[in-house]
SERO-4910 file (N, C-alpha, C, O; in steps of 0.05 Angstrom, whole numbers):
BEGIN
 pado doro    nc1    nc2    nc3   cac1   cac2   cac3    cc1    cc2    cc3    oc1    oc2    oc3
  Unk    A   -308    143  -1725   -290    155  -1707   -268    170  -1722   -258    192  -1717
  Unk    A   -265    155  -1738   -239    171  -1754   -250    191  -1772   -236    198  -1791
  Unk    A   -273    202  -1769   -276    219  -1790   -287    241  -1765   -287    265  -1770
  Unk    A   -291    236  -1749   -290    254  -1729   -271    261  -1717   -271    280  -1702
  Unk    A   -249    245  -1722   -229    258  -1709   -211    273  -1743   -195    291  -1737
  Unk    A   -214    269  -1762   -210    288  -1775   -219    310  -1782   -206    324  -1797
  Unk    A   -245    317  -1771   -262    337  -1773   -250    360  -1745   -251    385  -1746
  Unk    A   -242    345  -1723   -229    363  -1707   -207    375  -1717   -203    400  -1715
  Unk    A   -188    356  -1731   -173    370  -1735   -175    397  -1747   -165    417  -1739
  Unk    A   -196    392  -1775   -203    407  -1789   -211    444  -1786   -208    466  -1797
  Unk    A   -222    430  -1763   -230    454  -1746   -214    464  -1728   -224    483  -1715
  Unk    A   -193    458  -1725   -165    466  -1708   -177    471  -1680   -172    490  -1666
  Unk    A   -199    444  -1671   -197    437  -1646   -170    419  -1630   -161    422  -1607
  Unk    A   -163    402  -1649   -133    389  -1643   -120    379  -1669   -128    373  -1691
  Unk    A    -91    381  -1652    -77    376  -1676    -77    349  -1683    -88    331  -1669
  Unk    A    -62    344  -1713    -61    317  -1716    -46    299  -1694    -56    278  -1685
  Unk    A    -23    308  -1687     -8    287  -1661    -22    285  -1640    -12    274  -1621
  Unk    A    -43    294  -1638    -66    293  -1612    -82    267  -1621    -88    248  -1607
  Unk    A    -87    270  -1646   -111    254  -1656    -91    224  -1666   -102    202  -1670
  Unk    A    -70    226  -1669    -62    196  -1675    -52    185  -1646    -54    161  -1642
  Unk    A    -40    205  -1623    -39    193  -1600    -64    180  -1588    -66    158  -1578
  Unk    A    -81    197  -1589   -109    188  -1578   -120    156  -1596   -132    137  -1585
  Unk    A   -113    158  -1622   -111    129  -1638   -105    113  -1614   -121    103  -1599
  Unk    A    -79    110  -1612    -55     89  -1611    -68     85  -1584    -75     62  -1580
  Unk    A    -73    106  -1564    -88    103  -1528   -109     83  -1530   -110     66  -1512
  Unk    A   -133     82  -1558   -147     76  -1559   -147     47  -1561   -162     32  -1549
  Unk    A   -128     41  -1578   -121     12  -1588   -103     -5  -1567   -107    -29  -1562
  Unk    A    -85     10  -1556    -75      6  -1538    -92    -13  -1518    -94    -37  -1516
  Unk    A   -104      8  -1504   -122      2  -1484   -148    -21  -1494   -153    -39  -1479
  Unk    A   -162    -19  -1516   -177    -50  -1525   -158    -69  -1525   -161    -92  -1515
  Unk    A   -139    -60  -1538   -116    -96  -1534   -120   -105  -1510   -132   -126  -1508
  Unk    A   -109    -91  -1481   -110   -101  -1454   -134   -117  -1451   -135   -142  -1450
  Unk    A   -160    -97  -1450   -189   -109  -1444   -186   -134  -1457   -189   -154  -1443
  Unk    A   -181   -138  -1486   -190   -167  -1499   -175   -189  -1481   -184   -207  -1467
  Unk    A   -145   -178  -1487   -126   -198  -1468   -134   -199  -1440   -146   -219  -1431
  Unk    A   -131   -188  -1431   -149   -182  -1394   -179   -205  -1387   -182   -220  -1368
  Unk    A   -197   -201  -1409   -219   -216  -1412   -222   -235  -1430   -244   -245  -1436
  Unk    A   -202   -242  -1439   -221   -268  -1464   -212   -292  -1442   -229   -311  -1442
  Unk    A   -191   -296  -1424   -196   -323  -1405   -217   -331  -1386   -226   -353  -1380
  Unk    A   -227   -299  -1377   -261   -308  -1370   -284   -317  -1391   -303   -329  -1380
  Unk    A   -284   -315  -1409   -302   -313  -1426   -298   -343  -1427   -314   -360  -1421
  Unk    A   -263   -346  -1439   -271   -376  -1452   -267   -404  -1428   -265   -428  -1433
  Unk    A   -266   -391  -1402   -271   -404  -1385   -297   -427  -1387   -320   -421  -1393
  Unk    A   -287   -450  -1382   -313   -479  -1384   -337   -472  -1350   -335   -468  -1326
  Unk    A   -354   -474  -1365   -374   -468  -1351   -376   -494  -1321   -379   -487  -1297
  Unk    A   -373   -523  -1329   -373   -541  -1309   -397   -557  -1306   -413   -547  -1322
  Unk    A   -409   -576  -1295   -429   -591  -1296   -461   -576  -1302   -475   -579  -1322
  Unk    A   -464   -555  -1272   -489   -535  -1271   -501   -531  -1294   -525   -527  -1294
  Unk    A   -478   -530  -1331   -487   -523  -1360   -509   -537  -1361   -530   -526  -1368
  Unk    A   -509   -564  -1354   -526   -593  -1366   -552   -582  -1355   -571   -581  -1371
  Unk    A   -556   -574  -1331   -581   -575  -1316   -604   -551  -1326   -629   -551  -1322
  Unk    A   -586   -533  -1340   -598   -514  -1349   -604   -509  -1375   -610   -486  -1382
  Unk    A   -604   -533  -1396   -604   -538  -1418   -633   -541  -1427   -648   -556  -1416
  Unk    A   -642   -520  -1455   -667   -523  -1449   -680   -550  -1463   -673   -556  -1486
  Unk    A   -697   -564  -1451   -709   -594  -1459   -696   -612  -1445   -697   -634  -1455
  Unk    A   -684   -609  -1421   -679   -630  -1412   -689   -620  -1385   -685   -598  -1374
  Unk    A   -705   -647  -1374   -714   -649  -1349   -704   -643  -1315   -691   -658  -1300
  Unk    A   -711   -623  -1311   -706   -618  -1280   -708   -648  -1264   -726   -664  -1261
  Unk    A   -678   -647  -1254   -679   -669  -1236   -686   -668  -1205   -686   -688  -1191
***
């Protein structure tokens, strides 16, 4: 990514303060998602885990 975004520059498709804002948007915005989603993720699944465990017998 970062070499694509230095290659724009390069090419005076955008400037550099385009390309480090667009950084910071970027990082910005994954921070939220991780924070936003890692309490679902590490959410406990609840009894239903056991039943679906493979090698153990359907009750």
């Amino acid at each position: 990514g970062l070499l694509a975004a230095a290659a724009r520059v390069v090419a005076g498709v955008h400037y550099p303060h385009d390309v480090v804002a667009g950084l910071f948007l970027g990082m910005a915005t994954t921070a939220a998602v991780v924070v936003l989603l890692t309490p679902a993720v590490r959410r406990p699944v609840g009894p239903s885990r056991d039943r679906c465990a493979p090698g153990r017998p359907a009750h």
